[in-house]
N, C-alpha and C positions, 0 to 999 in steps of 0.2 A: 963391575962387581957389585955395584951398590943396588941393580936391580933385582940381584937375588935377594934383596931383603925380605923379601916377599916368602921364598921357600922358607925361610927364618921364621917369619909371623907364623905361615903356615904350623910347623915342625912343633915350634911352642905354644899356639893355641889348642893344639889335637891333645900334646903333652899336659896340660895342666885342665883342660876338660870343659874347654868352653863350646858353647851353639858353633858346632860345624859352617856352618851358613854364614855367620859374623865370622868367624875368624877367614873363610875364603872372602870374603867380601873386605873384609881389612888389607887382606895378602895382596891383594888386585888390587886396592887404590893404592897401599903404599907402592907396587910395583911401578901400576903408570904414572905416581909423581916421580918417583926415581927415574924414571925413562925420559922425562923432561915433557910429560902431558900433562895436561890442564885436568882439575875437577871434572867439566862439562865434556872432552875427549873420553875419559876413562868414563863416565857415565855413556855416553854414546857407547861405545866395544861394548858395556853390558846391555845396551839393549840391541844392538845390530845381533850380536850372541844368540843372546834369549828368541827374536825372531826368528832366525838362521836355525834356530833348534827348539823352537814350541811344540815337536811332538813330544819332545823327550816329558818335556812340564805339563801335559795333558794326561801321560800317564799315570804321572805321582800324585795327580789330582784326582783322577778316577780313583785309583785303590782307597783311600779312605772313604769314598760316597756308599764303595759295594759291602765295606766294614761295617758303616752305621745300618745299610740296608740291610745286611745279613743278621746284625745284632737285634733290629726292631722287628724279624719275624719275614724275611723275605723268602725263603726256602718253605716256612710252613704255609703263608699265602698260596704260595705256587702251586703244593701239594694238595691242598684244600681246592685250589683251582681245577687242579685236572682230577682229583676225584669225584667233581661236582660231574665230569663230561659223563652220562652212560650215554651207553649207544652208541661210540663213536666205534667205528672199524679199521683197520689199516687201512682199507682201499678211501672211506670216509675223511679217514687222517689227512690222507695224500692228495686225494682233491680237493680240500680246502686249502694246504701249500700249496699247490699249484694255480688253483685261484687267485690268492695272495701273489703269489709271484708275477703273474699275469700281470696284475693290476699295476704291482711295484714297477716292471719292466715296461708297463703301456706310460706312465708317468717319468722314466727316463732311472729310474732308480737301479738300473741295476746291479749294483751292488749289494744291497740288501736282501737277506734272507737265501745268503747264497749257501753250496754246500758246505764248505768250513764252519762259519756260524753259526748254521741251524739245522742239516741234518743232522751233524756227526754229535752232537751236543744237547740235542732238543727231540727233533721227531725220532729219530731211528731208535733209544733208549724208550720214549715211549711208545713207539710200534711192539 
């Protein structure tokens, strides 16, 4: 019973309004010493964890980058960018993707610049 301590810390940190972050972080060590783990154990489970799940922390990383980016003017660049293009034409448009992709997929990239990413969201709104 003593290692539900931890749901405890949990329940009463959320309750009185502390950094989400510390109070799980508290809950989890009080647990693993309850559970009869060492410091350096419950520090290992959080980074075997963390590894085991570094996409999840990649994403919560990015959204603040595309924040600051969108707040310093990244949408008006962009706009300023393609109204700089005249003369381009859709068939124009499409063989410079195509180019691009060549290129990306002669270098083993294939991943990049595929249809999910960049038609449906990029070229085809501006064809």
């Amino acid at each position: 019973m003593l290692v539900l301590l931890g749901v405890l810390l949990v329940v009463a940190g959320f309750a009185v309004g502390l950094n989400p972050l510390l109070v799980v972080l508290a809950s989890a060590l009080a647990t693993g010493l309850a559970a009869g783990l060492s410091p350096v154990e419950v520090l290992a489970a959080f980074g075997k964890a963390f590894n085991e799940n570094r996409y999840v922390s990649a994403a919560w990383l990015i959204l603040p980058v595309i924040g600051v980016l969108e707040r310093s003017g990244l949408q008006e660049a962009a706009r300023s960018l393609i109204g700089r293009l005249r003369g381009v034409t859709f068939a124009r448009l499409m063989l410079a993707y195509l180019l691009f992709r060549q290129a990306t997929a002669a270098l083993g990239l294939t991943s990049i610049a595929g249809q999910t990413q960049t038609i449906r969201p990029i070229i085809a709104p501006m064809a």
